[in-house]
N, C-alpha and C positions, 0 to 999 in steps of 0.2 A: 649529546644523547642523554635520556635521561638516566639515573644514576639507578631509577627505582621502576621495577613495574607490578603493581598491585596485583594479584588475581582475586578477585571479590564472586565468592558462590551464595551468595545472601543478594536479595535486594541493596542497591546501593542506596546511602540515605542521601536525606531532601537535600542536603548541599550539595552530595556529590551527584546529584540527578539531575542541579539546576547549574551545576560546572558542567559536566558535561552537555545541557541544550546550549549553556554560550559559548562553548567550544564548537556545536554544529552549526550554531550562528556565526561565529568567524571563519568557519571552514566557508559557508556558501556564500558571506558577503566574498572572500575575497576570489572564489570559482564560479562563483552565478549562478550556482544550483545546490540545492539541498543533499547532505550528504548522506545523512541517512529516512531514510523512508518513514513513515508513519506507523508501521508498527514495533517495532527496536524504539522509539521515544515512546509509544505507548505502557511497553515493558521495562523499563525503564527500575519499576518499584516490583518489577514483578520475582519472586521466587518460585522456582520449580526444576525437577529435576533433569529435565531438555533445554535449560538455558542457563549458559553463560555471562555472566558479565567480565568485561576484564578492561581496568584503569593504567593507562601509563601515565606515571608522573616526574616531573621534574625535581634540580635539584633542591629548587623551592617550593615541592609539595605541590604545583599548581598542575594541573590537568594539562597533560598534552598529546591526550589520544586516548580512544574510547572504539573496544570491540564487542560486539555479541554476537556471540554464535547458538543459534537456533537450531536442535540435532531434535524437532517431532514429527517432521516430514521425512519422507524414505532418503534424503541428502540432508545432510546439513549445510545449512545455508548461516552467512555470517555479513555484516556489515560492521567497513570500520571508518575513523574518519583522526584523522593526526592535526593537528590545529599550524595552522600554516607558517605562524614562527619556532613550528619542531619539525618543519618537513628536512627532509636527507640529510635524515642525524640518524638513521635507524631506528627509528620510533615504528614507522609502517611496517616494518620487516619482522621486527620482537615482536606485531601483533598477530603478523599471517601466521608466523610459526606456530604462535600460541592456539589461532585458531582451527591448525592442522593437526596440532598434538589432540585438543581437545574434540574435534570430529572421530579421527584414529581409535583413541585411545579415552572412551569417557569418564572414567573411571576417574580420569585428572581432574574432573566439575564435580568427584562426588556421587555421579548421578546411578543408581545401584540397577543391575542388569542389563543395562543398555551395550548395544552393539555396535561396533566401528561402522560411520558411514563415511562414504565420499564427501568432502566438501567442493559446495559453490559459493562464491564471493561475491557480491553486488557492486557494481560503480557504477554509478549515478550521475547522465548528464554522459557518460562514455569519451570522457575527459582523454587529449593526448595523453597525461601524465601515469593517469588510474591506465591505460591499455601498454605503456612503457613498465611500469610496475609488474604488471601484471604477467607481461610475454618475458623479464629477466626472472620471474621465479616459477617459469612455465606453465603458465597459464593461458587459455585460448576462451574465445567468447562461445560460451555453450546454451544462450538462451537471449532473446530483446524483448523489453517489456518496452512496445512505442507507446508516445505519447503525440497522441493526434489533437489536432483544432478545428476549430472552424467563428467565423464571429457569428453573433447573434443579433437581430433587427426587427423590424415592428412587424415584417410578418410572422416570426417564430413565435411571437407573443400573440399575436391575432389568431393563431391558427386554431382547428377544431381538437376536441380530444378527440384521437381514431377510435372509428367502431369498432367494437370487442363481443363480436356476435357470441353470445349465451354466458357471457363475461362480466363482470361487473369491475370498475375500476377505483378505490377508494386509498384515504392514505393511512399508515402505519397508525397504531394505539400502543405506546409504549408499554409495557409489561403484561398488555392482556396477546400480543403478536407475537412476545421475545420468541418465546421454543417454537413456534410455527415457522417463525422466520430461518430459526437456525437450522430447521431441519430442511425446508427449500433451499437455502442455500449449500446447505450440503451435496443435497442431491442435483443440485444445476450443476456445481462447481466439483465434483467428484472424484473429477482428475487434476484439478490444480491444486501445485502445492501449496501456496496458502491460505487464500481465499476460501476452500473447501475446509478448511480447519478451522472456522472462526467460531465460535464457544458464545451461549450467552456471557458469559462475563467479557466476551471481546467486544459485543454489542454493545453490554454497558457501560464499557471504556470509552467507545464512542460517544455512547447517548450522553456523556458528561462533557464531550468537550464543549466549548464553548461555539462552535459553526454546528453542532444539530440542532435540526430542523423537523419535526416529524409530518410538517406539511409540506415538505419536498422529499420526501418517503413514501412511496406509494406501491401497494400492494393491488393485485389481478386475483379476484376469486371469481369461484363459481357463479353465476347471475342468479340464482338460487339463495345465495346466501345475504342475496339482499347489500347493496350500496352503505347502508348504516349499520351491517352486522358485525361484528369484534369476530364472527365464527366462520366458518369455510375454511378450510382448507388452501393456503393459498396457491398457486400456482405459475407466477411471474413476481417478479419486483423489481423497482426501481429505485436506486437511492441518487440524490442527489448532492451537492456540498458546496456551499458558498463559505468562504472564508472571513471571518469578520472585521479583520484591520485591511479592510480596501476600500478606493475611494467610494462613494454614493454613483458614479457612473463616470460615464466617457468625458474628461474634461480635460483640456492642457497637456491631452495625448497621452493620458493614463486609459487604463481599460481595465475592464471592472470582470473578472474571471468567474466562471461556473461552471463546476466539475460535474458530471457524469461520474458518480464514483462507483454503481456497481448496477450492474443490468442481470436478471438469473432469469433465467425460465427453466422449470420444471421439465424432467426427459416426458416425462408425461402428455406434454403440451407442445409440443416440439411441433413444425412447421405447423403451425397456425398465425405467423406472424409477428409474432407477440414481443420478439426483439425488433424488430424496427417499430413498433406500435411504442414500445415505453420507450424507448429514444423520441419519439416523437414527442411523448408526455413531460421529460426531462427537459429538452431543447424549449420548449414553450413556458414549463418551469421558471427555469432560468431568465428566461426574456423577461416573464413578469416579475421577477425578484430584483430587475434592473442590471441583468448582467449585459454584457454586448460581445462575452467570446466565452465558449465553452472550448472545454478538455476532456481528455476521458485517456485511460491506459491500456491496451491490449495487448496481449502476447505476438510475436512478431511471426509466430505458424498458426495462428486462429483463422485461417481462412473464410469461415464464417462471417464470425464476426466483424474480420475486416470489409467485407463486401457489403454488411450490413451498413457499416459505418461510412466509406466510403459512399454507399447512395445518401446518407444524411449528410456529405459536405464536408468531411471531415476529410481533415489532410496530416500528413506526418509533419511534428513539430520540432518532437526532442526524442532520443533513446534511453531508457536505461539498459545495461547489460548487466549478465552474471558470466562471471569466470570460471571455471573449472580444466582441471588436468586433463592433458588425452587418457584415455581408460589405454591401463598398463603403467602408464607415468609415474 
């Protein structure tokens, strides 16, 4: 076990940001799935007073385990990941605690007036190990983000844009859409916890990685506002995301992935379609960017949305869960 466990309330620097991605890189080469989600690497450099960073290291200083816990939603939510030559050494155990002191009691991060929440914990892939973990320091599965599939073929690619009577459908204009976008998605996504809290600067975290696209971005305005206008109001969007170290297409029984990374409609626009309409738009996306299997993540009680998604073809692939205590616990 290690000798030493850091607690870092600053952004961690560029070494320790890029130890820790090759710690999440030997975590999911040796489990087959990513350990921590794309926003905890996003944040990564980020400082603020709702997030924690916290490093455990060994007794030769090398990284072998990596917490953040996220206390700006009404739960604090936390992803950890211990690098698989420090697993049941008590590495995972010194990180849940720290991120139960640090939900309880915030005052431990620093962070001035904030109040004790409940924490939830992510595992990813919903691994035997991560739900043995989890049920010895009582914990129960309190929420599933599934991840559905479906492949993709020359008809997804062939197919029409669906009619958007009085609608016009056009794609994203980087910095002239940012606050338009973010406030749509706020108001789509209102009751989720994270999603509904995404900030321009979360945009532009994205807009820099290296897979955005802003012509697999596409935005639904008023038909008024005209097809070439930066202006309207939007009212739907769809984003998409193709990853860029995959192969060019289907070859030697590789498959070339295309995500569905976030669909919002507007409470404004609400049954008019408009979520099975840009799924449509994605799906077709995708096909002509040369993908041949799409993904997409939903909450495991979106009844909506899964019925939406299920008439697009889409099947359950993989789960993530989050953990949390029975209330009283």
């Amino acid at each position: 076990m290690p000798t030493q466990t850091t607690l870092s309330f600053d952004p961690l620097d560029a070494p320790t940001q890029d130890a820790v991605r090759a710690l999440a890189a030997a975590a999911a080469s040796q489990d087959g799935v990513a350990p921590l989600s794309e926003q905890p690497l996003l944040r990564l450099g980020t400082e603020a007073d709702w997030l924690t960073h916290v490093v455990a290291r060994g007794d030769d200083g090398v990284v072998a385990g990596y917490l953040q816990v996220d206390r700006g939603g009404e739960d604090a939510s936390a992803e950890l990941v211990v690098h698989p030559a420090h697993r049941r050494q008590g590495v995972g155990t010194v990180l849940l605690r720290t991120a139960e002191r640090d939900a309880r009691l915030p005052m431990f991060s620093g962070a001035p007036g904030q109040r004790g929440k409940p924490l939830r914990v992510w595992a990813h892939g919903d691994l035997p190990a991560a739900r043995a973990f989890a049920a010895a320091h009582g914990y129960e599965v309190a929420r599933e983000l599934l991840v559905l599939a479906r492949p993709l073929g020359p008809d997804d690619a062939a197919s029409d844009v669906p009619d958007l009577p009085g609608l016009a459908l056009r794609t994203f204009r980087p910095g002239a859409d940012d606050e338009a976008w973010v406030r749509l998605n706020a108001r789509a996504f209102a009751d989720h916890p994270e999603q509904g809290r995404l900030t321009v600067d979360d945009l532009h975290d994205r807009r820099r990685e290296p897979w955005f696209d802003p012509e697999g971005f596409f935005l639904v305005v008023p038909a008024d506002a005209g097809s070439d206008d930066a202006g309207g109001e939007p009212l739907g969007f769809l984003w998409t995301k193709v990853e860029n170290d995959q192969p060019d297409g289907a070859r030697d029984g590789e498959r070339r992935a295309g995500e569905i990374y976030a669909v919002g409609v507007s409470p404004d626009a609400q049954g008019r379609g408009l979520g099975r309409a840009l799924t449509a738009v994605g799906l077709r996306h995708l096909a002509r960017a040369g993908c041949d299997r799409a993904v997409l993540y939903v909450d495991g009680d979106n009844a909506a949305a899964l019925a939406t998604y299920a008439g697009a073809g889409f099947e359950r692939a993989a789960v993530d869960v989050q953990f949390a205590r029975p209330a009283g616990a």
